[in-house]
N, C-alpha and C positions, 0 to 999 in steps of 0.2 A: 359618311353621312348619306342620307337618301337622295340630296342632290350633288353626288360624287365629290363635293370636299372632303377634305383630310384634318381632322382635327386632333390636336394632342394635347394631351392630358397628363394629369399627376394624380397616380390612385395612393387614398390616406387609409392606409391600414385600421386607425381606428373609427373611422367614421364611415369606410367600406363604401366610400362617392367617389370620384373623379372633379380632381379640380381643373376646372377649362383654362390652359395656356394660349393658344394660338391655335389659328386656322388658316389654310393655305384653302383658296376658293379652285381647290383642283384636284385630280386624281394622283398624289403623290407615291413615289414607290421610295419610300423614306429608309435610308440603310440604318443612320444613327442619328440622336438624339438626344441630350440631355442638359438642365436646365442649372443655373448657381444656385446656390445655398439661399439665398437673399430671394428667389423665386421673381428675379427684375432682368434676367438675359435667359436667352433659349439660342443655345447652339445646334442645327439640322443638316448633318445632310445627307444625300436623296440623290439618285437617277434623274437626270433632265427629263425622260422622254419615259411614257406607257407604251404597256406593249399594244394598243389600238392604234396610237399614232404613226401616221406614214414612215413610208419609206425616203421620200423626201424629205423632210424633218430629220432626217437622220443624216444626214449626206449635207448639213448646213456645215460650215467651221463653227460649232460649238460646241464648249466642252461637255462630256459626257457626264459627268458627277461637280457637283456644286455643294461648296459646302458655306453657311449664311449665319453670320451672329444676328438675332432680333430683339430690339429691346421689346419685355412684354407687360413692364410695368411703369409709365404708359404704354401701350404697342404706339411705336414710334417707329424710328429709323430702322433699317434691313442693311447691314456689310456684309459682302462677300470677305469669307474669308480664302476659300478654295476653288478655282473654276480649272479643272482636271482630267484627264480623262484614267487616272485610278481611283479608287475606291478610298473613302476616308473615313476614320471612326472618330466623335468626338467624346470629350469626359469630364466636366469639369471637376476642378479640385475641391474638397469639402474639409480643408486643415481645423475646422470650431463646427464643434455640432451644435452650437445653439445657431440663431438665425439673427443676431443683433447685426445692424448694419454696415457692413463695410463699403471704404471706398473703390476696391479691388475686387478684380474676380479671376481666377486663372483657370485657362484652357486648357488641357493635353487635346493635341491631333495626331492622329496615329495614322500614316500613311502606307497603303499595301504597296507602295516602293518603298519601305523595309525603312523607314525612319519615324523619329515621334519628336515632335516639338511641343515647345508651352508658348501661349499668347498671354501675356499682364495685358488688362484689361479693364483700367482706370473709369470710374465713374462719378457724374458730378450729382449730389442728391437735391432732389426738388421736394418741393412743400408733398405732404401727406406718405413721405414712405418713396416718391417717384426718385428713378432714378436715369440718367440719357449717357448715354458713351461720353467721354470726353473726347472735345472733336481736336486730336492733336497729329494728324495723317497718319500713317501707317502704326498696324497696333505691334507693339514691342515682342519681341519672342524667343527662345532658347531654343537650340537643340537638345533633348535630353538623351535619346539612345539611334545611333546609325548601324546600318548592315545588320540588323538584326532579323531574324525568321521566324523567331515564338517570341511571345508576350503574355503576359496578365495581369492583368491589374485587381487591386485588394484595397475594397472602395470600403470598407470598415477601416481599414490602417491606414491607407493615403501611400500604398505601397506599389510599385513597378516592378515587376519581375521581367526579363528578357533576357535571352537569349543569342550569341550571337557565334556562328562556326568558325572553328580554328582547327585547319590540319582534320587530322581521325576526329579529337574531340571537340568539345560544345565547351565555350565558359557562360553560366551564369551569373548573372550580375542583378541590383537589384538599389532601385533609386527610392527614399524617402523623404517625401513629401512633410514639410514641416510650416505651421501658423505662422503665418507673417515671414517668413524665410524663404530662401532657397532651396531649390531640390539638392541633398547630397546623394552621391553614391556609395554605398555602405555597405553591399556584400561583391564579392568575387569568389565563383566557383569553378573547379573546372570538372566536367562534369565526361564520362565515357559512354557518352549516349550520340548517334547518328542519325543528326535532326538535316529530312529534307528542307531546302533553301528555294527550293521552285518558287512557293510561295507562304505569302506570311500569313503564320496562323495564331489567329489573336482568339483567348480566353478572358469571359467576364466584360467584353469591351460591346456588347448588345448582341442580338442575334439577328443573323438574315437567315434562314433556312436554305435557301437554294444557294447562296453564296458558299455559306459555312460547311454545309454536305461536298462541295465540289473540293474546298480546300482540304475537308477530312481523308480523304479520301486519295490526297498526295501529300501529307504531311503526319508525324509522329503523334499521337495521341496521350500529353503530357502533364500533368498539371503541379503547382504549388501548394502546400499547406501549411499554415503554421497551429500554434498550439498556444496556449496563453505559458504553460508551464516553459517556453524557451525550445519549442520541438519546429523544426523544421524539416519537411521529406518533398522529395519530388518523385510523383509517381508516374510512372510509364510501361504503356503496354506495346511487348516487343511481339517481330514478326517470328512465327515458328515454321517452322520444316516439316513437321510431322501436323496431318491435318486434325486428330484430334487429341490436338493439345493445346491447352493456351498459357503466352508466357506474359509475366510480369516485373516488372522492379520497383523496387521501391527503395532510396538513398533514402539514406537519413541522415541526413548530415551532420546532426548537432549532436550525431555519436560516432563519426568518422567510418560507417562503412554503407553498404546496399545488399541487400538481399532481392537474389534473384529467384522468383515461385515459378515452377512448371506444374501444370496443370493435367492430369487426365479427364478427360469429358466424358461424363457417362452415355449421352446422345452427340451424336455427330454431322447430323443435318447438316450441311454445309449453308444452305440457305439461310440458316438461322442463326450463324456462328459469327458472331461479331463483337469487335474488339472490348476490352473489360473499361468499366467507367467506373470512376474513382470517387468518394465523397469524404468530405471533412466532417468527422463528431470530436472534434478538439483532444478529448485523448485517446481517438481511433481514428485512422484510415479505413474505408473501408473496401475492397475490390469486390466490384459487384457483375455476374457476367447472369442475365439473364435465366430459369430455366436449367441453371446448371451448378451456380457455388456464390457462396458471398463470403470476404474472405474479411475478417475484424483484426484489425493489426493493432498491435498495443507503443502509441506512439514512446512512451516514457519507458518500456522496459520491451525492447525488440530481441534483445538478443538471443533469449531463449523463443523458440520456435510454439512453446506449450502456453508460452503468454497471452497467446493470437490466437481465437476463434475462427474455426474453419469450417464451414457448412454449406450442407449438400440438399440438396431433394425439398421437401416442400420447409424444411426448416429455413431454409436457404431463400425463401419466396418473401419481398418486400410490397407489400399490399399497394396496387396503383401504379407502381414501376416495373412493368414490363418488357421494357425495350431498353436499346444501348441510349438512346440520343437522350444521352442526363448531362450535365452539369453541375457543379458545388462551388456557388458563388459565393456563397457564405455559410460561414461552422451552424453544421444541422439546419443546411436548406438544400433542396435539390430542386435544377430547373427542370422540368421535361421539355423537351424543347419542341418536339414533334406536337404535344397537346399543347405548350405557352403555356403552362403551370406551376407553379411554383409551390413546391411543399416540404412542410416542417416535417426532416427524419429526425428521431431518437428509439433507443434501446430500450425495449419494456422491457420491466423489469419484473414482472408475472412470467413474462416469456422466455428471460435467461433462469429464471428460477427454476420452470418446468425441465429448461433444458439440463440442468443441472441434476435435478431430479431423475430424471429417465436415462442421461449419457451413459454410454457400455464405456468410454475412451476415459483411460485416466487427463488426457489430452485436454478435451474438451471439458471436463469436470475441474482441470485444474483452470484453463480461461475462462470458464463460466464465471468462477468464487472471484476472481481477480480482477476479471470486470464489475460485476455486481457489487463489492465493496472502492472501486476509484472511482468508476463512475457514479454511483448514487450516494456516495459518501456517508457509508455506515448511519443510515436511519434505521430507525429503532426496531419497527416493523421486520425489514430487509435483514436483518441480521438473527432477530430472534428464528426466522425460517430456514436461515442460512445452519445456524446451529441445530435446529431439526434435523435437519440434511443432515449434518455431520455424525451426527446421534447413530443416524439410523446407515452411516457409509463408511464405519471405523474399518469392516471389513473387505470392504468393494474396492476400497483405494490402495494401487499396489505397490503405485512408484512416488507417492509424498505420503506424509500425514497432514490430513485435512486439517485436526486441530492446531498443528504448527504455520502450516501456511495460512488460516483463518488470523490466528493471533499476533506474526509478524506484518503479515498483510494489513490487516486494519489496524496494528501500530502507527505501519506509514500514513496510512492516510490520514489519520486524525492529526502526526506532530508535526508533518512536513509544510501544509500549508500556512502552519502562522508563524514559520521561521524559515528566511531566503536562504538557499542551498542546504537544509539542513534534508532535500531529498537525496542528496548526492551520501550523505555521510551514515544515514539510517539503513538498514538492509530492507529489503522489500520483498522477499523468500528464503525460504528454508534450504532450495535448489542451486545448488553449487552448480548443475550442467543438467542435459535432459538426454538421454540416448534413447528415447522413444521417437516411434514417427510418425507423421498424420498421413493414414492412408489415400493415395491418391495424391499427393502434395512430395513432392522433391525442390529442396530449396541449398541453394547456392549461396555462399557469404564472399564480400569480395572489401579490402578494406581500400578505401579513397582518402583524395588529399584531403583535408581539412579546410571550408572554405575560410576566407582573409574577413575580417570586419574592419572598420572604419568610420569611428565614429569616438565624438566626444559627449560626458556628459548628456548620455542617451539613456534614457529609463523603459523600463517594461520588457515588453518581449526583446530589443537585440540585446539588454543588457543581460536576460537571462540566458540567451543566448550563446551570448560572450562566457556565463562562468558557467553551461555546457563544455562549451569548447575546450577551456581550459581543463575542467574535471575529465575529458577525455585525454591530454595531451599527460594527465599526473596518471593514467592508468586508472579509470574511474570505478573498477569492482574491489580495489584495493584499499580506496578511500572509504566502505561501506565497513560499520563495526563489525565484526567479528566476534565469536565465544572463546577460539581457540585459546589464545591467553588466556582468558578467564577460568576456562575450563581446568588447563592444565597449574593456574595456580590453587584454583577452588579443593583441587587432587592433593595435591604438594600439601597444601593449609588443614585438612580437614582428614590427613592422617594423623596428626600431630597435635590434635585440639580435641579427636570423635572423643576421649572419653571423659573430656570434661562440657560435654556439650549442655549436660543435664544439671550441671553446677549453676549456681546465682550467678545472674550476670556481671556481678562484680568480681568475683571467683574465678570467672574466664577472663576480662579483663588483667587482674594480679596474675595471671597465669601469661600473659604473652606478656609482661614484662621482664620472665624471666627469659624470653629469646632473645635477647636486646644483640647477642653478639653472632645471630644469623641473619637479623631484621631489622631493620632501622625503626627506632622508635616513630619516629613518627607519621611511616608506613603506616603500621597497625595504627595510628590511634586516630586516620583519617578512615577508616575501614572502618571502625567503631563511630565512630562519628556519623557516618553516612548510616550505618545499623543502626542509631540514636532516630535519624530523619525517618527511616523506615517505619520503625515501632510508629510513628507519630503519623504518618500516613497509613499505615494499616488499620488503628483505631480508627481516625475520621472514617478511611474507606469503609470498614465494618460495621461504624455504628450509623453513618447520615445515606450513604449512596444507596444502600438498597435496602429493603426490605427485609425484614430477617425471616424468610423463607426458608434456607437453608440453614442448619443451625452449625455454624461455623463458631467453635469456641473460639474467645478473649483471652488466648495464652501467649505466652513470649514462646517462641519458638526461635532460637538461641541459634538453631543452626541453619534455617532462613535469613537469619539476621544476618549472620556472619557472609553469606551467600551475595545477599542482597548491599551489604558494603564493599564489597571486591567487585558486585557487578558497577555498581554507582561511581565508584575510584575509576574504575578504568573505563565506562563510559563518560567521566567528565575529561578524562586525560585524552580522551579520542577526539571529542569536540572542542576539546582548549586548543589543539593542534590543527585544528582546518578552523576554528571561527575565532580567531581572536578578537576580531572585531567586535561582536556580538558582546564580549565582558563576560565577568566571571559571575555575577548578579545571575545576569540570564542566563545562563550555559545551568546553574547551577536549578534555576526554575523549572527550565527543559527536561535533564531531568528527573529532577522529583513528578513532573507531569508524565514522562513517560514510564516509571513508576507505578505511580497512580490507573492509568491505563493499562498497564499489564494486567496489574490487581482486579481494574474492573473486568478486564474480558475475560477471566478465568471465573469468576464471580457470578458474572452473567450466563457463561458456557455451564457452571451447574445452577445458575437458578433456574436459567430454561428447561433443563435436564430436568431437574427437579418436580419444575409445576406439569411436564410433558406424564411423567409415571406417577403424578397426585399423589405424590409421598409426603407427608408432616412434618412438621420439625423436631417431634418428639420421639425421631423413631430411633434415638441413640439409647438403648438399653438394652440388655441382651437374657429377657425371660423368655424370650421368643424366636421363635427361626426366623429368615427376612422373607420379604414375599418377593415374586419375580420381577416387580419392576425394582424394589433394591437390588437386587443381584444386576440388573440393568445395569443403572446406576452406578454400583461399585465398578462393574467392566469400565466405564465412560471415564469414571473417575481413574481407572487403571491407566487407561491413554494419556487422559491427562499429567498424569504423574511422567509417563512413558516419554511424551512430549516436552515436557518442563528439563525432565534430564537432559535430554538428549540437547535442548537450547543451553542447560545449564542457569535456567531462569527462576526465578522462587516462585513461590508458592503464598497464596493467603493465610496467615495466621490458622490453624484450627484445621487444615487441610487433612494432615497427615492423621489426628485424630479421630474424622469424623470416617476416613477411609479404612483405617482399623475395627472402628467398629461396627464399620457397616461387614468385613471382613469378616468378622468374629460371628455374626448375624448369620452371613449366607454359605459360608465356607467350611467343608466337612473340615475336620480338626489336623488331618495330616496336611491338607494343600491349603490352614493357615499357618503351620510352622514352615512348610516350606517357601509359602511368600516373602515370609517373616526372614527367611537365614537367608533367601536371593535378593531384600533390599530392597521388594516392591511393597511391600507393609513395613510399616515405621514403629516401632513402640515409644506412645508419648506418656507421658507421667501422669495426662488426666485421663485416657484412657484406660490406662494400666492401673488405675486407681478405683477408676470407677467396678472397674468389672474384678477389682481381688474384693469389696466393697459388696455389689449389688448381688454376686452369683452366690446362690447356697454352695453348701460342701459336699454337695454328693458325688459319688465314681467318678464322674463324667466333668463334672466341674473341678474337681480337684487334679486331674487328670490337665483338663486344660491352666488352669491355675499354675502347676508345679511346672509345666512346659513355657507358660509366658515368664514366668521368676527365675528360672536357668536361662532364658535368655539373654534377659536386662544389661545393658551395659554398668558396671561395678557403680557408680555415681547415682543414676537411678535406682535401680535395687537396693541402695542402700534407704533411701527417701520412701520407697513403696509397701516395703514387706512391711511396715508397722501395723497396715490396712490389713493386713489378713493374718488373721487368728486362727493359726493350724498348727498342729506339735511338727509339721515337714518346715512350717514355714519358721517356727521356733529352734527348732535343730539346727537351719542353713544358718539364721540368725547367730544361734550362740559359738558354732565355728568358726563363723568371719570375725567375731569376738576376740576370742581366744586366739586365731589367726594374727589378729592384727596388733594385739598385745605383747606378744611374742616377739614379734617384727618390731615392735618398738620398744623393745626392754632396752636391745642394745649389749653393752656391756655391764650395764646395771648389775648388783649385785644383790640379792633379797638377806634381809638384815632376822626377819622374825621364819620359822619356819612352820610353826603353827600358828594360826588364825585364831579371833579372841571366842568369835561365834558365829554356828553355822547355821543359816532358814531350817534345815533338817537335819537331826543327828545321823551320822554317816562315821561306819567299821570299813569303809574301803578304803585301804591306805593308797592308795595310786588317787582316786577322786580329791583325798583329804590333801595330798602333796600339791595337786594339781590348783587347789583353791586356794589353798594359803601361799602358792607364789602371783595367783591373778590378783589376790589383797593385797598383797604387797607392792605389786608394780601400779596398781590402780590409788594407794595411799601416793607412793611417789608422781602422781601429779599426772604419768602415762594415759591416756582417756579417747580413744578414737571415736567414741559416740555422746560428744557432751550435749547434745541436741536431745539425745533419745536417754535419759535417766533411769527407767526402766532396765536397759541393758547393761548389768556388770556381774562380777562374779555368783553373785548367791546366783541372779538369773539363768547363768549357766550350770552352776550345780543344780540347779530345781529341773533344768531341761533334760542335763544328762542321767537325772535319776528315771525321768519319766520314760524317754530312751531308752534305758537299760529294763525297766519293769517290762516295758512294747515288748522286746523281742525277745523276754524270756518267758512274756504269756501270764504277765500275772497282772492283775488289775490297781494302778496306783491310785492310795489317796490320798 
């Protein structure tokens, strides 16, 4: 104030005033301060003496630091609680975020002789809200942490972090403050970090700047972070040998090891080169070194190196934080301590977009996608640009595919948050391991003990903590689902079923029951079951979720199905095995929703596609060549197929159809039979219908026509040629006839040797022999096409006449 009092305040975020606590009628050099939840005690303490005052004055027997509980609602009474000559920081406890009354209030005092005690701090309430010390002598107090060097405290969770040296290493420990209770002690770590003891260096516990700078400056540069997801790291920056380099670590404990970063520096000013400051964005750490690198570490998945955003140069520049002297007192705040500022960081999201965008580094393109889908949590926006990118980067990306780590990635994120450990059990990448490296960045893996917990009947972050811990102790990348099984039965199954895949689904059905004595019935008929749930999901999905944009036929696609029941069997048997608790109800909910999500993101990745090259939905017919953004298109959709295999994941009903005929559209005629025989085009029964169906019979079409009908697997060919009316397509017809009549004579014996009457009178005795025994086996009940009525003997006598007239050149009528 103007006339050198000290007054202290409480600034209210939303009313951006200061609410007046107390005033000392003097010039105070106040270290620490802070007030109870109930806003009726004010603990200060303060320097006895300014630097004006004498020299005398100083040289009195009085303690040097004083530290004073005030009641301030009324301002009444004034207790010493400390008259000292070390340094003391005060805190009180806030166990209830509301501000209803209590008759308690608890102090933590943290003393720079390396101890921290708590004062209970009983009150008696007076009329209107007032509150007075209860006058019962000395106020009551605990020891909570001795011998310690570092500290923090985590005034959102009511948490104590400290530190205390032993031998080489350091144990971490870490006290939790609980309503109406006592403090427990709840973690022990032991930690291979060598923390100076000179003196004690306290984080989060208020700032003195000239105090704090003296302490920085003989002590380790350290801090705590947690994570709501159960992540805990302690980051530290270590001293290096080589002057331009900076080193750091980062433990993470609640994955059992620490990575250690070396840094090269592009500028090396020594003046300017100072130590890396750490901030919390709850699922990033971030290492921030002015001028030179900001380093995004990915709390939840550290292990691969490609997870973690690393930047250099002005991409690397945090608008307003200049300097080292920062702080992270709380998730996505940073203090500057040098201004007294306090500002809200987070990651824009225009800005990891761009970066995503313009990255030369598969590196940094793969932490871009990774971040921009966990952190903003797959919004609608964010994701439709994210597939742009992908569109236009099938080619650029050389050590993933985009479209696999877009669709496993944003699986997790949508199923894991509404089921507890269900992130441990889901895969989060396509990346088995990364042997690429971030230029500039050499990093060190090193595994540590696991810290101890302790604690009962403890919710929230230690408890996810605790089933961290555990998921590391069971080998936690082994708990994450897998395809391989899948894969390798989907192989196994789908040799042995491909050619009746085109048969009614009841046909495929009666057909696996004749395996019964390699398969246990009731294998298969939970496979079918779960292909029942599928079809039933695929329709909703097709017909309410989107918009029909894309024109994705309404067909049973028999061999997604079967796919898609082997994936569902062995994904429930995966989660029946780690969640029992969860029931079989929801496990089975789980997933048909992860299901559903598959469905929609493949859905979505071509509606985007779709509305990006303004293609129709009408552009399924083939009078017309395709224009270049179908040929687009089809490439995109080529990946996608490329991607789905290689997961061994289905596909949306109408997929493989709409891919064929976009195929047939833009694809000269050899490099569609060759797609066609290498298993990247599918021949579906509506495609293959439509197009023996829609195309004239000229060279070119008959040509393509006779090429798609030799390929058909036998089951479909037999259902297709009825559609096309051609004497090539009548010929193949009446062979397979006669083929398959023959094959089912048997040992049959034919009784009449001539026929009563033939469609056309016929002197060829070979033709004549030939018909009067297809009458005869066809009288005896033999009939391999009782569907198609049209085909029996006379139909092959009439084909073989027309046959014979073709290639002797004479014109039949």
């Amino acid at each position: 104030g103007s006339q050198r009092n000290t007054h202290i305040g409480l600034y209210d975020l939303q009313t951006k005033q200061n609410e007046h606590l107390y005033t000392f009628e003097k010039d105070l050099h106040i270290i620490s301060c802070s007030v109870n939840n109930e806003r009726t005690l004010l603990a200060v303490s303060f320097h006895q003496y300014t630097e004006d005052e004498t020299a005398s004055q100083l040289l009195q027997s009085v303690s040097k630091y004083l530290t004073l509980l005030i009641e301030i609602h009324p301002i009444n009474n004034v207790r010493v609680l400390k008259a000292v000559d070390s340094c003391v920081r005060v805190q009180f406890l806030y166990p209830v975020e509301d501000r209803n009354a209590s008759t308690e209030s608890h102090l933590l005092l943290v003393s720079e002789d390396k101890y921290i005690e708590q004062f209970d701090i009983r009150v008696v309430a007076e009329e209107e809200h007032k509150v007075v010390i209860q006058k019962s002598g000395q106020l009551p107090r605990a020891k909570v942490a001795d011998d310690l060097v570092w500290a923090q405290w985590d005034m959102m969770e009511q948490r104590l972090f400290y530190i205390v040296p032993k031998e080489s290493k350091s144990t971490l420990r870490c006290v939790q403050f609980y309503p109406g209770e006592n403090f427990n002690a709840i973690l022990e770590s032991h930690l291979d970090i060598s923390v100076n003891d000179t003196q004690l260096k306290l984080v989060n516990f208020g700032y003195d700047y000239c105090q704090d700078q003296d302490v920085a400056s003989k002590s380790v540069n350290l801090q705590v972070f947690t994570s709501k997801a159960g992540g805990l790291c302690v980051c530290c920056s270590l001293a290096s040998d080589t002057p331009d380099e900076v080193m750091y670590s980062i433990y993470f404990l609640h994955k059992g090891y620490n990575k250690t970063f070396t840094v090269s520096l592009e500028r090396t000013e020594s003046h300017q080169l100072k130590e890396v400051a750490f901030m919390n964005l709850d699922y990033y750490v971030a290492a921030y070194l002015p001028g030179q690198f900001l380093h995004l570490l990915n709390i939840q998945h550290p292990d691969l190196l490609c997870h973690s955003l690393f930047l250099t140069g002005e991409d690397a520049r945090i608008d307003m934080l200049q300097n080292c002297s920062i702080r992270s007192p709380l998730v996505s705040r940073v203090l500057d301590c040098e201004a007294g500022s306090l500002y809200a960081v987070s990651i824009s999201d225009s800005t990891l977009l761009q970066l995503l965008q313009k990255s030369k580094q598969d590196s940094e393109r793969l932490a871009a996608l990774h971040c921009a889908l966990l952190y903003f949590q797959h919004t609608e926006d964010l994701e439709m640009q994210i597939i742009r990118w992908i569109s236009e980067s099938l080619s650029t990306c050389h050590s993933f595919d985009p479209i696999q780590e877009f669709i496993i990635a944003s699986l997790y994120c949508r199923m894991c948050p509404e089921t507890q450990n269900l992130d441990k059990l889901l895969p989060y990448t396509s990346l088995l391991d990364w042997i690429g490296v971030v230029p500039g960045v050499i990093c060190a893996t090193d595994i540590i003990s696991l810290p101890v917990l302790e604690f009962q009947n403890s919710k929230g972050f230690w408890e996810k903590l605790s089933s961290n811990l555990e998921s590391v102790k069971y080998a936690e990348p082994h708990l994450h689902y897998h395809n391989n099984v899948l894969r390798r039965e989907w192989r196994n199954l789908s040799e042995e079923v491909i050619g009746l895949l085109f048969c009614s689904f009841v046909d495929f059905c009666l057909f696996t029951k004749q395996r019964e004595e390699r398969r246990t019935t009731a294998y298969l008929r939970n496979i079918f079951e779960n292909a029942k749930k599928y079809v039933l999901v695929s329709i909703v999905f097709t017909l309410s979720y989107f918009a029909r944009l894309v024109p994705l036929f309404e067909e049973e696609d028999y061999q997604q199905q079967l796919l898609m029941g082997l994936m569902v069997a062995q994904l429930k048997d995966h989660l029946m095995r780690h969640l029992q608790y969860v029931g079989k109800k929801k496990i089975d909910q789980i997933v048909l929703d992860y299901v559903a999500n598959l469905l929609n993101l493949i859905h979505r990745i071509m509606k985007e596609v779709w509305r990006r090259y303004q293609l129709h939905s009408c552009v399924f017919c083939f009078d017309e060549r395709g224009s270049a953004g179908e040929f687009a298109v089809f490439h995109i959709m080529s990946r996608i197929l490329e991607a789905a295999n290689s997961m061994c994941m289905p596909l949306p009903p109408g997929f493989h159809t709409l891919h064929l005929g976009l195929g047939v559209r833009c694809l000269p005629l050899h490099t569609l039979l060759h797609y066609i025989d290498i298993g990247l085009l599918q021949l579906t029964e509506t495609c293959v219908r439509k197009l023996l169906k829609d195309l004239d019979d000229t060279e070119q079409n008959e040509k393509l026509k006779f090429s798609i009908i030799m390929r058909l697997p036998e089951a479909l060919g037999q259902k297709v040629r009825q559609f096309w009316n051609h004497p090539i397509n009548a010929n193949l017809v009446a062979r397979k006839y006669v083929k398959l009549l023959l094959e089912n004579l048997g040992n049959r014996q034919c009784t009449r040797s001539i026929p009563e009457r033939f469609s056309v009178p016929v002197d060829f005795l070979p033709l004549n022999c030939l018909m009067s025994m297809l009458t005869e086996i066809e009288n005896q009940g033999v009939h391999p096409y009782e569907k198609q009525d049209h085909v029996n003997a006379s139909f092959v006598e009439e084909v073989a006449l027309k046959h014979t007239m073709t290639l002797l050149g004479f014109k039949y009528s």
